[in-house]
ROSE-4610 file (N, C-alpha, C; in Angstrom, 1 decimal, always signed):
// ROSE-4610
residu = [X/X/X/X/X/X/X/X/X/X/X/X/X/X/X/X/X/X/X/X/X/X/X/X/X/X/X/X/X/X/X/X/X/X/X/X/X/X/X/X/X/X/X/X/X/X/X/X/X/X/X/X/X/X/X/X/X/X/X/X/X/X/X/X/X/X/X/X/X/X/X/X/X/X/X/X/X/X/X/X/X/X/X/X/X/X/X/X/X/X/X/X/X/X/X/X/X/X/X/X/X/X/X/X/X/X/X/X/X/X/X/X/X/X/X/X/X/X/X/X/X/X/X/X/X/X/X/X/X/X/X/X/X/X/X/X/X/X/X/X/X/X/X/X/X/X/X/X/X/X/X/X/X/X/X/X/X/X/X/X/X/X/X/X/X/X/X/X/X/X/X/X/X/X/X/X/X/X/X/X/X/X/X/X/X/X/X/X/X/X/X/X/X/X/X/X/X/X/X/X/X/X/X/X/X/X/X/X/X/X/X/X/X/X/X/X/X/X/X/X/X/X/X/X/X/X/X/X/X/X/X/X/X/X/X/X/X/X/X/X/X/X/X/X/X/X/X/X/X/X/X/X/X/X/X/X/X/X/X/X/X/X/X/X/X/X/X/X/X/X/X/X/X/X/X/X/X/X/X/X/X/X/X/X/X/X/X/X/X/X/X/X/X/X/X/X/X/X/X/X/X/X/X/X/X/X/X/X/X/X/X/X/X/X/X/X/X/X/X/X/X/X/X/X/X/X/X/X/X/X/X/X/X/X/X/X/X/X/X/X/X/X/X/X/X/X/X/X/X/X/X/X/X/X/X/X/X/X/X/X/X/X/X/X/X/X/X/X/X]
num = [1/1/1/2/2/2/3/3/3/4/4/4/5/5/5/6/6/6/7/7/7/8/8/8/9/9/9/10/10/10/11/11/11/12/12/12/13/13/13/14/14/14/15/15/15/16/16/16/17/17/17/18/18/18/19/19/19/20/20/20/21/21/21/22/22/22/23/23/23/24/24/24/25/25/25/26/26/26/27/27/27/28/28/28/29/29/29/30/30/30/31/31/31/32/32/32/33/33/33/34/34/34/35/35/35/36/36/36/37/37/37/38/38/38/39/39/39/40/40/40/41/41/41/42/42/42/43/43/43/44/44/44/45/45/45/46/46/46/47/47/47/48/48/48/49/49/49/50/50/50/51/51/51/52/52/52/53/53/53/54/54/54/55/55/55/56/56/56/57/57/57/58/58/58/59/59/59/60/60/60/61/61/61/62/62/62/63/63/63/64/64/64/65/65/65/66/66/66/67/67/67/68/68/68/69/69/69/70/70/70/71/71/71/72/72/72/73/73/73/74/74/74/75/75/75/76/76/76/77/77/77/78/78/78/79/79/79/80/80/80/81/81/81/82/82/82/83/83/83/84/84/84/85/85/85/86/86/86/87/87/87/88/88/88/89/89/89/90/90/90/91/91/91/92/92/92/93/93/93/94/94/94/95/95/95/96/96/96/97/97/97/98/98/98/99/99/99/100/100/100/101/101/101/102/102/102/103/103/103/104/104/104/105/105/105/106/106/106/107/107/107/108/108/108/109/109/109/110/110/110/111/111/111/112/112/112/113/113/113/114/114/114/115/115/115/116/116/116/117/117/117/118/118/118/119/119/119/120/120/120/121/121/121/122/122/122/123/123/123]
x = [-18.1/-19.4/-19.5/-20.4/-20.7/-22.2/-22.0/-22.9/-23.8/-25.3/-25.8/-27.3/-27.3/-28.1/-28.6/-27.3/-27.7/-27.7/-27.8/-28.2/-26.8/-26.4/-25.5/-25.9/-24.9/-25.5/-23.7/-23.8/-22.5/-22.4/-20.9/-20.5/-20.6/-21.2/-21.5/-20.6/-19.1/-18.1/-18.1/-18.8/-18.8/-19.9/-21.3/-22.4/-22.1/-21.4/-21.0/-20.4/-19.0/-18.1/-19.0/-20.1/-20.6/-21.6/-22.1/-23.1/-22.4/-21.0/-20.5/-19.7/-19.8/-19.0/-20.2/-21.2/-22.8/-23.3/-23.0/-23.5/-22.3/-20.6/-19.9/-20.3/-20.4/-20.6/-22.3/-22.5/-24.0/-23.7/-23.5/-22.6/-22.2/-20.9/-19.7/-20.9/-21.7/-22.8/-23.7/-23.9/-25.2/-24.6/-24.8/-24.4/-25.6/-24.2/-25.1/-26.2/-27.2/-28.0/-27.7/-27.7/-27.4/-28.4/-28.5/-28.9/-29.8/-31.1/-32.3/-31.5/-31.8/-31.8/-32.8/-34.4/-34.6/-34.3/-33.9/-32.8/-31.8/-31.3/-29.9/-30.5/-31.6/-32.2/-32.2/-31.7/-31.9/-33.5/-33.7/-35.5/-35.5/-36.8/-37.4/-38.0/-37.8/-38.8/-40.5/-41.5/-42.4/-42.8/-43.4/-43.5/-44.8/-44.1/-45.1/-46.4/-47.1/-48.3/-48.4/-48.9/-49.2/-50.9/-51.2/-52.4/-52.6/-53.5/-53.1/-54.7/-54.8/-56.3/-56.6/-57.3/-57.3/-58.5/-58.4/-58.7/-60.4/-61.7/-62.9/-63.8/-64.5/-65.7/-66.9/-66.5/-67.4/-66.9/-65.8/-65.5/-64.5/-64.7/-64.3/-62.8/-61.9/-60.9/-60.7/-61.6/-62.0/-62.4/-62.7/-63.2/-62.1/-61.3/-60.3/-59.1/-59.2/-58.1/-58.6/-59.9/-60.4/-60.2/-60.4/-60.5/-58.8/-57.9/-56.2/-56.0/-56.4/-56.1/-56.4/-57.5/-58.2/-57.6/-57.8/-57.1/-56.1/-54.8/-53.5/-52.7/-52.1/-51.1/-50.3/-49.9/-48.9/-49.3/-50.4/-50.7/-51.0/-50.7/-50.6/-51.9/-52.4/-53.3/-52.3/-51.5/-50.6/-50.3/-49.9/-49.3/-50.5/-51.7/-52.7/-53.4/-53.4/-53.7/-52.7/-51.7/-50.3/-51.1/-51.3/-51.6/-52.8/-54.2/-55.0/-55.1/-54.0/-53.5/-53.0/-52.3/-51.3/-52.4/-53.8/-54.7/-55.2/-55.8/-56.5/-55.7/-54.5/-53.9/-53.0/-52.4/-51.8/-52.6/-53.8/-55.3/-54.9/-54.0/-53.8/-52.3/-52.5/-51.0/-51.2/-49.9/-49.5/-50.2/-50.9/-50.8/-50.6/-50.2/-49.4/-48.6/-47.9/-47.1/-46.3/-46.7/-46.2/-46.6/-46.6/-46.9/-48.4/-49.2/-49.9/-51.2/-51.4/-52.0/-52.9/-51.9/-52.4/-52.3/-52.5/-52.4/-54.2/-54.3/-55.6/-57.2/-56.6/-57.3/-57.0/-56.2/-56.2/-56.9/-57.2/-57.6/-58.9/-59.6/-61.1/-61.7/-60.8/-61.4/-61.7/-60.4/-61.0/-62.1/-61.8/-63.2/-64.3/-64.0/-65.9/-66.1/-64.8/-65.6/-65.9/-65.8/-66.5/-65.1/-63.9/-62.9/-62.9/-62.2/-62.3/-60.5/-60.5/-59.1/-58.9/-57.3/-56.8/-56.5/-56.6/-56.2/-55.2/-55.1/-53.4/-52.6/-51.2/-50.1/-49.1/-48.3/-47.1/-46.0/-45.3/-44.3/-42.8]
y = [+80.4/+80.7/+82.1/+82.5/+83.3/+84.0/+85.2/+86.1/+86.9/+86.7/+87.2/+87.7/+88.9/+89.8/+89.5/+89.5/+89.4/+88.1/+86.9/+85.6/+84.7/+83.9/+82.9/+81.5/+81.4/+80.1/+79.0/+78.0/+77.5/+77.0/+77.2/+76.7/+75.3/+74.9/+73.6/+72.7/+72.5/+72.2/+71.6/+72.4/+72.0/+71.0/+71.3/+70.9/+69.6/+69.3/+67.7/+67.0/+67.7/+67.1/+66.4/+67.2/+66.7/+65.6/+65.7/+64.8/+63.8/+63.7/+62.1/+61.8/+62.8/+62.1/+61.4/+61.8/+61.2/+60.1/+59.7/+58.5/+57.7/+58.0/+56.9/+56.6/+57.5/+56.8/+56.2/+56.0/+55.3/+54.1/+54.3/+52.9/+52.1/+52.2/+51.3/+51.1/+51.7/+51.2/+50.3/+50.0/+49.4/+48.3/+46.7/+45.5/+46.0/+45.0/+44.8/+43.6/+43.5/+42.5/+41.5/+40.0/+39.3/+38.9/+38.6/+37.9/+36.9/+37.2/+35.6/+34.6/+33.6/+32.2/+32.7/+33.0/+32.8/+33.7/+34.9/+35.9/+34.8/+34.1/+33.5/+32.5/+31.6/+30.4/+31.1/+30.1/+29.7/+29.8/+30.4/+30.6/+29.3/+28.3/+27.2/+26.8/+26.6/+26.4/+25.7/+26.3/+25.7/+24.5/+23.6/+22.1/+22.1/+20.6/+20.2/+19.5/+19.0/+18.2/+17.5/+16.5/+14.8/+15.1/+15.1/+14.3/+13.3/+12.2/+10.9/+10.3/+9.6/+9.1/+7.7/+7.1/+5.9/+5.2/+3.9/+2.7/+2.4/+2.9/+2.2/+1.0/+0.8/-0.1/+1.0/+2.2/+2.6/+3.2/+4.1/+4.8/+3.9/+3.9/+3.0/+3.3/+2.6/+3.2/+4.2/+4.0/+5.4/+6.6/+6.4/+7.9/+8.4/+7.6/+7.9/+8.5/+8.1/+8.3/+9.6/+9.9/+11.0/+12.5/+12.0/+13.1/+13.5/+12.4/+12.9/+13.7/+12.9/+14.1/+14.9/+15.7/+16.9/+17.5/+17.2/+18.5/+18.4/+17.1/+17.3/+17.8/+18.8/+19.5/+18.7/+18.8/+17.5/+16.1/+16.0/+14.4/+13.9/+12.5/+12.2/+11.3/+10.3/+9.2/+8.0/+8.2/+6.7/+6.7/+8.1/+7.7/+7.8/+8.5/+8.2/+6.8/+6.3/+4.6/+4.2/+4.3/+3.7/+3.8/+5.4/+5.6/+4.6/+4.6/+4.1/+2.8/+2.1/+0.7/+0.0/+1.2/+1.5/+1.7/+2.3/+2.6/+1.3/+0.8/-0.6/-1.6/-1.9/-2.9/-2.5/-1.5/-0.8/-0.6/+0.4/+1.1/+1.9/+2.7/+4.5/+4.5/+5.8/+6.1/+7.8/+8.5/+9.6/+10.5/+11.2/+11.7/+12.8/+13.8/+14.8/+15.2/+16.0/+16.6/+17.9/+19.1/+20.2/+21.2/+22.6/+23.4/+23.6/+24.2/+23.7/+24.2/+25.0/+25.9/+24.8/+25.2/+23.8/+22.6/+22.2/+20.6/+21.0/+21.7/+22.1/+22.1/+22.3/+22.9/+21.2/+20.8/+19.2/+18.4/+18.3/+17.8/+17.5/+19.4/+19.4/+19.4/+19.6/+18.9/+17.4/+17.0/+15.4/+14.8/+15.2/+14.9/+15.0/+16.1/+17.1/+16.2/+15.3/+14.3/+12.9/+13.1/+11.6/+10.6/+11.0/+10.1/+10.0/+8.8/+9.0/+9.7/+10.1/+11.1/+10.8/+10.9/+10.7/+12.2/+12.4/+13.9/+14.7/+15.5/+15.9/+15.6/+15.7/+15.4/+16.3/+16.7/+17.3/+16.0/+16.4/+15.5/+15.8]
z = [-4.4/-4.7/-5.4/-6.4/-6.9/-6.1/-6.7/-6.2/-7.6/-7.1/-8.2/-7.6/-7.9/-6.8/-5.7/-5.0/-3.6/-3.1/-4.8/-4.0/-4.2/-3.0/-3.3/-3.6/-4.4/-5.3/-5.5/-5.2/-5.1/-6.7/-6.9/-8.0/-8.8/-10.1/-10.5/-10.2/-10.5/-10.1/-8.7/-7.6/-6.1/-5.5/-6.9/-7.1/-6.8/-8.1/-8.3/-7.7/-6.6/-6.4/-4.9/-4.2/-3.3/-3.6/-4.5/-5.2/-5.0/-6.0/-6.7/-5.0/-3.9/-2.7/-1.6/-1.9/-1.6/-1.9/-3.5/-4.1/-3.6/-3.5/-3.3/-1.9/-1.2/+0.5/+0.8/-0.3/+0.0/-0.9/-1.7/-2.7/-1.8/-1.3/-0.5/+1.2/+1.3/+2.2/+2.2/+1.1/+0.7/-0.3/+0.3/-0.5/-1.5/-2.5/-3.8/-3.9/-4.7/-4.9/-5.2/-5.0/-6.2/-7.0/-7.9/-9.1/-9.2/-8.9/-8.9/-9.4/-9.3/-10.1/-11.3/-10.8/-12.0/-13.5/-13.1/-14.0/-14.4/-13.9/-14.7/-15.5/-15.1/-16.0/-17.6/-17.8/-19.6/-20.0/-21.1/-21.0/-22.0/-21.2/-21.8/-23.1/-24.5/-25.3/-24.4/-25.2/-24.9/-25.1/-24.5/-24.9/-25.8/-26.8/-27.5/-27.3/-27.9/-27.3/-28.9/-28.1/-29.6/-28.7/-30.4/-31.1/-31.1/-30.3/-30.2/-30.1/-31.2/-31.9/-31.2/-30.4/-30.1/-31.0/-31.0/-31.6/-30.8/-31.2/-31.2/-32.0/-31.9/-32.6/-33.7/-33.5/-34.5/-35.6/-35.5/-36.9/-38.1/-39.0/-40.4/-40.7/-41.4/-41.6/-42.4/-43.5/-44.6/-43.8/-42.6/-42.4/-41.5/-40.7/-40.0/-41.3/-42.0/-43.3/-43.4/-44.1/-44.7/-43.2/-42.2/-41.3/-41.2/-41.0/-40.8/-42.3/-43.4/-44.6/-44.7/-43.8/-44.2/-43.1/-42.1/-40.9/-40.5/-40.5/-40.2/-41.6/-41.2/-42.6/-43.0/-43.8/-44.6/-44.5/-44.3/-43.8/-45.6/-45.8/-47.4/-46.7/-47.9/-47.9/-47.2/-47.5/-47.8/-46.1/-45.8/-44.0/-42.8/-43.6/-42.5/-42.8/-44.3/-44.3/-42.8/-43.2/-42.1/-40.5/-40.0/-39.1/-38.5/-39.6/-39.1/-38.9/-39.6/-39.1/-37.7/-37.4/-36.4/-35.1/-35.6/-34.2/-34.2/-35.3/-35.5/-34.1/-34.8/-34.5/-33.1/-32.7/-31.6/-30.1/-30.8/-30.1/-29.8/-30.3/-30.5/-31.4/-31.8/-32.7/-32.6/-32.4/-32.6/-33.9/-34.4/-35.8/-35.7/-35.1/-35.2/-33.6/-33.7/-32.4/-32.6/-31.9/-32.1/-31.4/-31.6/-30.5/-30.3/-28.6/-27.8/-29.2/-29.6/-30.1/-31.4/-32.4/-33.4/-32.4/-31.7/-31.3/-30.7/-29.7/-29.1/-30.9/-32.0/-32.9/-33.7/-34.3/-34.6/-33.5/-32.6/-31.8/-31.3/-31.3/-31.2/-32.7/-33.6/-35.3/-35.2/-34.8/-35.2/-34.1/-33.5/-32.4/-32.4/-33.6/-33.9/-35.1/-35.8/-36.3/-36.1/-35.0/-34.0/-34.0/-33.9/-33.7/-31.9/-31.6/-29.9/-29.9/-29.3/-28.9/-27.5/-27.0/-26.2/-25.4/-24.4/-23.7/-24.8/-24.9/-25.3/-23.9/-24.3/-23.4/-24.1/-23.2/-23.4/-23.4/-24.9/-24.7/-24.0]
């Protein structure tokens, strides 16, 4: 220890050695944690959800055509002809599927044009 007016003050050197002999005897005391499960799980993609149009007595096939062209993205003439065939003769068909967000917004579009719709579902 050093002295500096009057006051004693122990050397840094001695500081530490007691410190690092402190942390190991509370270390080697104290079990370690283990590891949640849910810390080790693999993080999940979010699930999809289908669009899924069912088959009534009131709307026409021209208009079921005209509403999947207008609000499903990439949707052609030719595969919502297909689709609305598929509700005709099936009484429902898939017309789109993907994440929850756009599927909730395809969904209350087509409905807001008088198609009957099926819940969403997670696929």
């Amino acid at each position: 220890m050093s002295r500096l007016r009057g006051a004693t003050i122990p050397r840094l050197g001695g500081v530490l050695s007691a410190m690092r002999t402190t942390l190991m005897s509370r270390a080697s005391s104290t079990p370690l944690r283990e590891r949640s499960s849910a810390a080790m799980r693999e993080r999940q993609p979010y699930p999809n959800y289908r669009v899924v149009v069912l088959d009534d007595d009131v709307n026409t096939f021209v208009h079921v055509v005209e509403c999947l062209v207008r609000f499903i993205p990439a949707m052609t003439p030719d595969r919502a002809w297909e689709l609305a065939h598929e509700i005709d003769g099936l009484g429902s068909a898939v017309v789109w599927a993907g994440p929850q967000e756009p599927a909730e917004l395809y969904h209350q579009q087509l409905g807001g044009q008088g198609l009957t719709m099926a819940p969403l579902e997670p696929v």
